[in-house]
N, C-alpha and C positions, 0 to 999 in steps of 0.2 A: 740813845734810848730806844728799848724794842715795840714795837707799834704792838698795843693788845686786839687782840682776835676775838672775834665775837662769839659769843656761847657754842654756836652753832655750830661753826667754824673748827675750833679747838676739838669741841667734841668728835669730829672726825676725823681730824689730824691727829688724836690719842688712840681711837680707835681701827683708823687705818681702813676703815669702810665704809661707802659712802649707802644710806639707807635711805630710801623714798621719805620724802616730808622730815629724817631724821630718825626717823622710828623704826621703817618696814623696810625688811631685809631681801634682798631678789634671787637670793642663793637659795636651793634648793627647791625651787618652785618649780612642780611639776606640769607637762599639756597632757592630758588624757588620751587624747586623739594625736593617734602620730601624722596624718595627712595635715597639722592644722600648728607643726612644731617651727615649720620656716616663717610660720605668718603670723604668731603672735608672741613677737620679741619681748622675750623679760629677762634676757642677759643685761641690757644697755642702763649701767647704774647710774642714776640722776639722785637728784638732791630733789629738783623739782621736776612735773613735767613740760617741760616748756626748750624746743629744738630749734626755734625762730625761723621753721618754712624750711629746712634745710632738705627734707623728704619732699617738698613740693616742686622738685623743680625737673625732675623727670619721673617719667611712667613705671608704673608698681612698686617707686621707691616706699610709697606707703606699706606697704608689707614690710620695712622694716624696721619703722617707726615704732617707740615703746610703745603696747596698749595700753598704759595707761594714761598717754598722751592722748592715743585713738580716742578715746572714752570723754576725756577733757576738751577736745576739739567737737567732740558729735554732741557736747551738753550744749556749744555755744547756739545752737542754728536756733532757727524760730526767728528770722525779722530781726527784734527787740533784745535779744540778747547778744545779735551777731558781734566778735570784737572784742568781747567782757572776759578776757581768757581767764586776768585775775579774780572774777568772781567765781565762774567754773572751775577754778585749782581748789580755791576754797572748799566749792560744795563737795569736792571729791576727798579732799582732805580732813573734811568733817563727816561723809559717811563713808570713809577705813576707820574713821576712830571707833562709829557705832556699831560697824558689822565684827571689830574687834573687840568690843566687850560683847555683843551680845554670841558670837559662836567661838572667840578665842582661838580665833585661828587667823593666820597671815590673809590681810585681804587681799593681797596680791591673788594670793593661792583660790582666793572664794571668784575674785571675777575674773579670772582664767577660766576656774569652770566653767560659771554662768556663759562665756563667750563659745566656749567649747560645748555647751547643752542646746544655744540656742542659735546657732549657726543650720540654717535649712539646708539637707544633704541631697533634696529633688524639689525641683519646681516647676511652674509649665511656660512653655512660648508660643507664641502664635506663628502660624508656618501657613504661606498661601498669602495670595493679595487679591485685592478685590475685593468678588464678588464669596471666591468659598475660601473662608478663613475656618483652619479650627486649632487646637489647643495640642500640644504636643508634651509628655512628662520630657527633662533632662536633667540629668547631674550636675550639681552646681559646683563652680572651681573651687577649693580651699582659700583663696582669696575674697572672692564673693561672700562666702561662708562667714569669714569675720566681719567685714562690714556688714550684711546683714545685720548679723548677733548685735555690733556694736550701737546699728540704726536703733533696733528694734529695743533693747535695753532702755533708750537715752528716751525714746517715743513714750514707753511705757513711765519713764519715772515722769517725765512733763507733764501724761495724760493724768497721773494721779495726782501729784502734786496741782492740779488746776482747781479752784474751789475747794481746798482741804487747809485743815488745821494743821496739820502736818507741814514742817519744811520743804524743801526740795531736797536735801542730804540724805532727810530720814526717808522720803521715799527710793530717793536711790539704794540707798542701805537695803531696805525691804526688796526692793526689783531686783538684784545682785543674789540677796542670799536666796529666794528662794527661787531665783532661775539656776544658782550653783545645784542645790538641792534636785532641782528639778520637776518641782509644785507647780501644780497650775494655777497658786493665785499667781504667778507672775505673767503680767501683760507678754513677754517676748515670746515667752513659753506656748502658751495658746497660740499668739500666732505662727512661731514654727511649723506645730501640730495643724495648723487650719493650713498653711501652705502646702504640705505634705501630702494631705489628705488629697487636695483638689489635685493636686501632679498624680497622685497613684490611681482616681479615677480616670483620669485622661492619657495614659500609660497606651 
């Protein structure tokens, strides 16, 4: 007797491709920025995002870990949520649903951009010890760049979601699309912009 395959399952064994959550497709998803195309892998087809540490285990292997994994792993920090991977798939999986009804477009494709808008391209270091320290502007590596984006995205949905009626999903939903856009209600966005600012004064 043939063992029955679960919805899920079947459905991609008829269809022959395997789609994020079942729904979202990773084909033809474009990075706007060619400096930022080795580091934010959306070739790597998953069902879920979940690798089990296999990029953890040598240095910059995280560059080629899928972003949407990135994005699922930077929602867990905070203390109280460290661990929870399975609630953080969820929230992610519930705001691609809402940024797909509300702009109709792949949200793969919407927080590709958002990571590609909000990725800081100068910032400043301090150079000197001591007694005379000051501020020096540098270019930041295209690796940097993504984690940045990714930090600053996950900061920005926590910080709104804190005291709001609002979910956590839907905030994320909101911090995604209008940092793809490139709005300044988005938390990541302003801070790019203020990062920026301070490295081009100290230039």
């Amino acid at each position: 007797m043939a063992l029955a395959l679960p919805n899920d399952v079947q459905k991609v064994a008829n269809e022959g491709v395997v789609k994020l959550f079942g729904k979202w497709d990773a084909e033809g998803i474009e990075v706007k920025d060619i400096s930022l195309t080795d580091y934010i892998n959306v070739n790597h087809a998953v069902y879920v995002p979940h690798t089990a540490g296999r990029y953890a285990k040598k240095q910059f292997a995280k560059g080629r870990m899928p972003i949407v994994e990135r994005l699922v792993n930077a929602l867990m920090m905070n203390g109280r949520n460290n661990g929870k991977k399975i609630m953080a798939v969820r929230i992610v999986q519930h705001a691609f649903e809402i940024i797909h009804l509300v702009t109709e477009q792949n949200p793969i494709q919407v927080l590709v951009d958002a990571v590609v808008n909000t990725g800081p391209r100068e910032d400043s270091t301090r150079i000197g010890s001591q007694g005379t320290v000051r501020r020096q502007a540098v270019d930041v590596s295209p690796l940097r760049r993504v984690n940045q984006a990714v930090s600053l995205l996950t900061i920005g949905t926590r910080e709104s979601a804190f005291h709001n009626s609002k979910s956590v999903a839907e905030c994320l939903a909101d911090e995604l699309v209008n940092a793809a856009k490139g709005s300044s209600n988005s938390y990541a966005i302003k801070k790019k912009d203020e990062l920026e600012r301070v490295a081009k004064s100290n230039r």
